[in-house]
N, C-alpha and C positions, 0 to 999 in steps of 0.2 A: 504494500500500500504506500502511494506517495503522497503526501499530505502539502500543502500550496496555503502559508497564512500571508496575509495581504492587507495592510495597511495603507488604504488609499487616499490620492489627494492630487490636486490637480498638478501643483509644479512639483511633489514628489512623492511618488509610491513606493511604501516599503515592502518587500518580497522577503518569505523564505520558506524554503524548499526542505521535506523533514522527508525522514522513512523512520518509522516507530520500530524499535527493535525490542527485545526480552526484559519483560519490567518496566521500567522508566525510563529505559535508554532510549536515544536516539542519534543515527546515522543522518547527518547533516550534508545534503546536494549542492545547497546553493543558496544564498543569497543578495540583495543589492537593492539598489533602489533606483528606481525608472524616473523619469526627468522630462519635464517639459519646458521648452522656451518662453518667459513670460514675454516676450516680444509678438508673442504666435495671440491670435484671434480663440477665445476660447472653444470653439470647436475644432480647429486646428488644433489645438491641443490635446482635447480629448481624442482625438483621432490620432493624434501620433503614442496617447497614452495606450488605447487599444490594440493600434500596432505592437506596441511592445510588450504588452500583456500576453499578447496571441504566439509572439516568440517565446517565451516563458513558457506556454503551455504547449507549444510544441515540443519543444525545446526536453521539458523534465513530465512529461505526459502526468499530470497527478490525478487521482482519482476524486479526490476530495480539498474542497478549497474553506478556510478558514477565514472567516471575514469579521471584522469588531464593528459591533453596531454603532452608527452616528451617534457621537453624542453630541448635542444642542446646544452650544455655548451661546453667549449673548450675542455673538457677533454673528449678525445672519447673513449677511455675504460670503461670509466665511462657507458655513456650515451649507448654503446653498451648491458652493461649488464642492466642496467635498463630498458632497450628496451625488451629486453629477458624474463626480471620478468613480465612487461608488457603484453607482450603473452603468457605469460603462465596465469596471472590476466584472460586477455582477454579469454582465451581456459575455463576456469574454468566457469565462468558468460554463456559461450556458453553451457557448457554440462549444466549446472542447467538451461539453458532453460528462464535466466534474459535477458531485453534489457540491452545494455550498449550507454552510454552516455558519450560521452568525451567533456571535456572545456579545454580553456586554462589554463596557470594560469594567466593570466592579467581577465580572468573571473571569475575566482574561486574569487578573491582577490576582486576586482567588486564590485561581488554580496555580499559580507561576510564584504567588510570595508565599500564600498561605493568609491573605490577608486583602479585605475587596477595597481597601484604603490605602492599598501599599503610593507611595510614592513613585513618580517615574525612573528616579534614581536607584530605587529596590528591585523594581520590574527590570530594567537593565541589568541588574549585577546576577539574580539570579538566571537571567538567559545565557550569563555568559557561564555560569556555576553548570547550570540543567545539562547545556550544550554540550559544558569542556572545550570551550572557546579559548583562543587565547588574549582575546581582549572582547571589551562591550564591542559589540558592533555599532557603527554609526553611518549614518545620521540616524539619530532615536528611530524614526519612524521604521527601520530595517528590525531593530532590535525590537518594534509594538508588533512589527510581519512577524516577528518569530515567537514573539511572547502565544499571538493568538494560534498560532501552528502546536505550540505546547499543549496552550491549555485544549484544543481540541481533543489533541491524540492523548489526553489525560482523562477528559469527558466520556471518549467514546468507552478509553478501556479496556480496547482490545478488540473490540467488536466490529471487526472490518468485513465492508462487502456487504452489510444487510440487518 
């Protein structure tokens, strides 16, 4: 089973690519974070997000995609357009034919500190602990892609396929 968590947003999506191994372990494929030109028109953008979303999934074929659900901060332009990178995320995992899974983030954080208050500083240190990383990965939002890949293949449990 390959597991795809995905922390999306328009000028950056955090990607990370898991395969669940025996216990709590897991074998680490890939990760990174995809990039858009704020010069670009926002659907330009999103179209080149897409594109790149779609090499990802070609790319590490996953079965199942992990996505952290929006959360609504004051600023609504903000949260409009990460909405946007969202569905396009979403459109992507649809055409490669993945399930998608969404959590909160008081579950992501949960499952990855022990704690649905952890701070972003904690959720980082234990991805690199969980992983066996040799540093956080960065920019944050690589290391929110992998935090939500954790806590999925932590969720599911073992219960792959069905």
């Amino acid at each position: 089973m390959i597991v795809l968590g995905l922390d999306p947003g328009i000028a950056l999506t955090g990607y990370g690519v898991l395969i669940p191994a025996e216990g709590a372990s897991f074998r680490v494929l890939a990760y990174g974070a995809l990039t858009t030109p704020s010069n670009l028109a926002s659907p330009d953008r999103l179209r080149r997000l897409f594109r790149q979303l779609t090499d990802v999934f070609a790319e590490h074929r996953p079965q199942e995609v992990a996505v952290e659900q929006l959360f609504f901060n004051r600023n609504v332009t903000t949260a409009l357009t990460v909405g946007q990178a969202r569905g396009v995320a979403l459109l992507a995992a649809a055409e490669a034919g993945a399930a998608v899974f969404e959590y909160s983030p008081a579950q992501v954080k949960s499952a990855v500190t022990g704690s649905g208050r952890a701070v972003k500083r904690q959720v980082q240190y234990m991805v690199r602990a969980i992983l066996n990383l040799p540093e956080i990965p960065q920019p944050d939002d690589v290391a929110d892609a992998l935090a939500v890949a954790v806590c999925h293949c932590y969720r599911r449990g073992g219960r792959w396929g069905g």
